[in-house]
C-alpha positions as a Markdown table, in Angstrom:
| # | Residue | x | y | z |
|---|---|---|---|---|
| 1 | Unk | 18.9 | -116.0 | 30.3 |
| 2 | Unk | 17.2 | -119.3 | 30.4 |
| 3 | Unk | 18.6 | -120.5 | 33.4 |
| 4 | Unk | 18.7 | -118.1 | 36.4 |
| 5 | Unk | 15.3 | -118.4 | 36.5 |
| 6 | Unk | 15.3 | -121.4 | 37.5 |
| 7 | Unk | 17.3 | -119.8 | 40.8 |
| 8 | Unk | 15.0 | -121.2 | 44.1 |
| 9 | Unk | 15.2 | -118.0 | 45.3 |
| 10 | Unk | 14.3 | -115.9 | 41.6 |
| 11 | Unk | 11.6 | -118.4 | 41.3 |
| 12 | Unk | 10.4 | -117.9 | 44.8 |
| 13 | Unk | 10.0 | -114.2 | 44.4 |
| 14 | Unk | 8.3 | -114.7 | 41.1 |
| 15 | Unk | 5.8 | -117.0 | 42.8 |
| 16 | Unk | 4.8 | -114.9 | 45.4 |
| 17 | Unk | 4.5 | -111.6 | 43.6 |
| 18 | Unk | 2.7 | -113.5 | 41.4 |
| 19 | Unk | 0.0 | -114.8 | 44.4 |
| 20 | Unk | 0.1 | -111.6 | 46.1 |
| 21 | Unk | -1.2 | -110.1 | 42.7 |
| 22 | Unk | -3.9 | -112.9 | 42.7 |
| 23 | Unk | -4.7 | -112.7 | 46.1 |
| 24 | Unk | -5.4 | -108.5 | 45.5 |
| 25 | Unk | -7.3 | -109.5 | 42.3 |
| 26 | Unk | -9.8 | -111.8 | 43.8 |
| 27 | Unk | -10.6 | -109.4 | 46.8 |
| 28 | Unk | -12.4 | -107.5 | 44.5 |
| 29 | Unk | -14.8 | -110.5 | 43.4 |
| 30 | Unk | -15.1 | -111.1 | 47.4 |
| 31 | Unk | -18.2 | -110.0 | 49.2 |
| 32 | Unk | -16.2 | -108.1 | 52.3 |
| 33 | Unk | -19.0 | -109.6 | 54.8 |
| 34 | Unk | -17.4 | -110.1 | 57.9 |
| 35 | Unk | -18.8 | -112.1 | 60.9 |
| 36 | Unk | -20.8 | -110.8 | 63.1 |
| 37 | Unk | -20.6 | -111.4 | 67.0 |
| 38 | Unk | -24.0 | -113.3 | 66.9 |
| 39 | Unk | -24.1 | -115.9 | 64.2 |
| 40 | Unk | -27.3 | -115.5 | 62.7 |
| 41 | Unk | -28.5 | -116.1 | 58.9 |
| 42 | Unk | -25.6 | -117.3 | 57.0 |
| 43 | Unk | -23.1 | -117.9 | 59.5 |
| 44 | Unk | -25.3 | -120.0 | 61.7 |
| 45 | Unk | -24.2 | -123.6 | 61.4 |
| 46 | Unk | -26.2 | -125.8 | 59.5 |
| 47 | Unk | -27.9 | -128.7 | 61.0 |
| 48 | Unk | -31.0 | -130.3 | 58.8 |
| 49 | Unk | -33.1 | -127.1 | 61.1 |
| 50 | Unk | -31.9 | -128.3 | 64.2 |
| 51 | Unk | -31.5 | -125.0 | 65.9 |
| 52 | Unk | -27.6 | -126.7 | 67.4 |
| 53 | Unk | -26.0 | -124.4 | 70.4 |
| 54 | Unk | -22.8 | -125.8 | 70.7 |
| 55 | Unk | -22.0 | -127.1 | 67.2 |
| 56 | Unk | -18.3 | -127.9 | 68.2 |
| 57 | Unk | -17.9 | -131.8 | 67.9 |
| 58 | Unk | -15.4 | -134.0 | 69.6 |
| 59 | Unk | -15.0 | -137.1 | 67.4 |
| 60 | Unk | -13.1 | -139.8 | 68.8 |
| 61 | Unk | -10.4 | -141.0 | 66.5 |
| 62 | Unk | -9.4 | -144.6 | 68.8 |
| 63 | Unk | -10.9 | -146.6 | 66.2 |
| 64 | Unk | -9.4 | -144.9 | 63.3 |
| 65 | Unk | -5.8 | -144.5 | 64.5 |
| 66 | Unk | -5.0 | -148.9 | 63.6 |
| 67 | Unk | -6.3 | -147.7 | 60.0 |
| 68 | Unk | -4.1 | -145.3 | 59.1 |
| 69 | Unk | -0.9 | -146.6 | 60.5 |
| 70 | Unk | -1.5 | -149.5 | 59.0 |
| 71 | Unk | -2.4 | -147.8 | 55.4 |
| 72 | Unk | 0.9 | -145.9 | 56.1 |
| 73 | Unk | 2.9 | -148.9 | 56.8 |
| 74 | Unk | 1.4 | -150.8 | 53.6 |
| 75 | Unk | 2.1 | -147.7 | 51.4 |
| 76 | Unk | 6.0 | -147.1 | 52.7 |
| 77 | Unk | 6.6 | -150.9 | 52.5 |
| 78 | Unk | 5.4 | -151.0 | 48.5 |
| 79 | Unk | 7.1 | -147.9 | 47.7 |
| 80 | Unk | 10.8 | -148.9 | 49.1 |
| 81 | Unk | 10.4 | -152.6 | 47.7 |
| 82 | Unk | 9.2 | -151.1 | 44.4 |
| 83 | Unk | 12.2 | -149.2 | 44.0 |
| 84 | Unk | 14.4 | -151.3 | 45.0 |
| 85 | Unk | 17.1 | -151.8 | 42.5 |
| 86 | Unk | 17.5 | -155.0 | 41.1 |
| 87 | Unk | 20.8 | -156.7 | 42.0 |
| 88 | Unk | 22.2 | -154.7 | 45.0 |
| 89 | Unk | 22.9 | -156.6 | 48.0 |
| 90 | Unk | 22.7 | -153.3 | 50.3 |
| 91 | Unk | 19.2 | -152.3 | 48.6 |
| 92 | Unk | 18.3 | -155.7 | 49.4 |
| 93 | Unk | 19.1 | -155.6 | 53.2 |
| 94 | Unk | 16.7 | -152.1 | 53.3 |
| 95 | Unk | 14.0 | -153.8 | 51.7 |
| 96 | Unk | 14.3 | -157.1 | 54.2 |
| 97 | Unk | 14.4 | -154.7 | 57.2 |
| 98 | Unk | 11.0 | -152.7 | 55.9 |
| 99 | Unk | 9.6 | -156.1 | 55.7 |
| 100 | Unk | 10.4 | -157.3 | 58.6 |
| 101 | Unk | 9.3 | -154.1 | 60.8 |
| 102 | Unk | 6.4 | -153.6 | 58.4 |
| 103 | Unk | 5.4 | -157.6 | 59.7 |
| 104 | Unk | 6.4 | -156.8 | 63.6 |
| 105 | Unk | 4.6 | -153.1 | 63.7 |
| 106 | Unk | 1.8 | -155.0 | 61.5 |
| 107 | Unk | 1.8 | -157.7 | 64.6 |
| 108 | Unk | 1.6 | -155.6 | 67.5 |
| 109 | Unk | -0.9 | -153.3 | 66.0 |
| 110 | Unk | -3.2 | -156.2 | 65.3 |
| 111 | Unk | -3.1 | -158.2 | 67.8 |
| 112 | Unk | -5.5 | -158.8 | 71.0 |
């Protein structure tokens, strides 16, 4: 009894009739305003009273893009050298690889 339903698929259909329930709950609690053609009031966008037009901004990511690939290279390099077991040769080759293509994608990234 215990243990089918731990099925994926039991569990999956217990999960979703059990979100589908919440989601038809909590429309009640929801205010059923829908947006109207002109923003106006509530749905205007907010800018400090600016009155804004076109409130759709274009950031430029070029100078965050080094940043994350280098915070995901940092973070993949700990985790495999952290669980790296201790004594396996083969293990040991992995981790030396991440290193060293951590250290070359670390090079070309930063350099000028």
């Amino acid at each position: 009894m215990d243990t089918w339903l731990l099925a994926p698929p039991i569990a999956f259909v217990i999960v979703l009739v059990a979100m589908l329930a919440e989601l038809w709950g909590l429309k009640a609690f929801s205010s059923g305003v829908k947006a109207p053609k002109e923003p106006g009031g509530r749905f205007k966008a907010y800018a400090c009273g600016e009155d804004v037009k076109d409130h759709r901004a274009q950031p430029d990511y070029s100078q965050f893009f080094p940043f994350a690939f280098f915070f995901t290279i940092m973070h993949v390099v700990a985790l495999i050298i952290a669980t790296v077991p201790r004594g396996t040769i083969p293990s040991m080759g992995v981790a030396f690889f991440y290193l060293a293509a951590s250290a070359i994608g670390l090079y070309i990234l930063f350099r000028r």
